[in-house]
Phi, psi and omega in degrees: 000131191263148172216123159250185192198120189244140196259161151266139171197139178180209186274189164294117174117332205314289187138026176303323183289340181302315188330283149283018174262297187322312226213009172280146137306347220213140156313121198273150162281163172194152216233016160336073200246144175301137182254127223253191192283304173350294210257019152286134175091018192237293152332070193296130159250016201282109175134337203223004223293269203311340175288111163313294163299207160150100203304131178221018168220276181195171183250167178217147178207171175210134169230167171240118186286290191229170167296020166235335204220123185228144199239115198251111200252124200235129182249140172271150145304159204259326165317116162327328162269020152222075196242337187291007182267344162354279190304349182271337190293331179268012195276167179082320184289135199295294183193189195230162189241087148295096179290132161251170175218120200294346181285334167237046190280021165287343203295324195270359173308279189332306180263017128295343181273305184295322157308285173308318161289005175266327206074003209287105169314133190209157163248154083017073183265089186290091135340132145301034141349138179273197205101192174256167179243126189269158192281171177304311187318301193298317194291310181295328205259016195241298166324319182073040181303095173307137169358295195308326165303086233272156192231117174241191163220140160215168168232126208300316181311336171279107188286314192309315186325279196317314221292342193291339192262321178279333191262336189288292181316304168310331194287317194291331190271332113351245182319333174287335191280303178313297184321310201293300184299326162304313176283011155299000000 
């Protein structure tokens, strides 16, 4: 059996564990803790202010493509002070899901900057947060998205949703691979 590996990564809050919860085959692990006094003034929450929880190690998930091919889904913490497990998380890994959330999308610099020093190919997700909303338009040019970068909308609680966000990434990873081979 072949496992590939795919990352979640974004800010605090975003929805990388719904994410991987909505659309894993498998009770996903999940490294979730209450969030305690400790992490008042360390911890930005200004958007998210109701969140309780808070991923501090990583989420794990699995989906199985074929009886040979299995797609092994990992959501990283979003809090800046476990942002040193990012590299490990990325070794090895196909590509990334940045989820974003347009009420913090300052959030998401850090994990398009680690991606891109990485080389790790990713797509571009807004979570559908209730609120107002900036259009796709608004998010790439706030981002500084190159073209090439596919931007979707989603909403992580919608297992068809997350699954429409893994098949997007897959597609993108796909043409990156066909590009590479036609310029060979």
């Amino acid at each position: 059996m072949e496992g590939l590996k795919i990352v979640v990564v974004g800010g605090f809050g975003v929805g990388k564990t719904t994410m991987v919860r909505s659309v894993s085959e498998i009770r996903p692990l999940n490294t979730e803790e209450t969030m305690t006094q400790a992490g008042l003034g360390i911890d930005d929450n200004g958007g998210v202010a109701d969140k309780t929880t808070t991923t501090v190690a990583f989420d794990f998930g699995r989906i199985s493509l074929s009886e040979q091919l299995v797609l092994y889904l990992f959501g990283a913490p979003g809090q800046e002070r476990f942002w040193f497990l990012w590299d490990r998380l990325f070794s090895g890994t196909l590509g990334a899901v940045v989820l974003v959330d347009t009420r913090r999308l300052e959030d998401s610099w850090y994990a398009i900057d680690r991606l891109e020093h990485h080389g790790t190919p990713f797509i571009v997700a807004r979570n559908n947060f209730p609120g107002p909303q900036h259009g796709l338009d608004d998010v790439r040019d706030a981002l500084t998205l190159s073209p090439d970068v596919p931007l979707i909308e989603c909403d992580a609680r919608e297992r068809d949703s997350a699954k429409h966000v893994l098949i997007t990434l897959v597609n993108h990873l796909y043409a990156l691979s066909s590009a590479r081979e036609t310029a060979s």
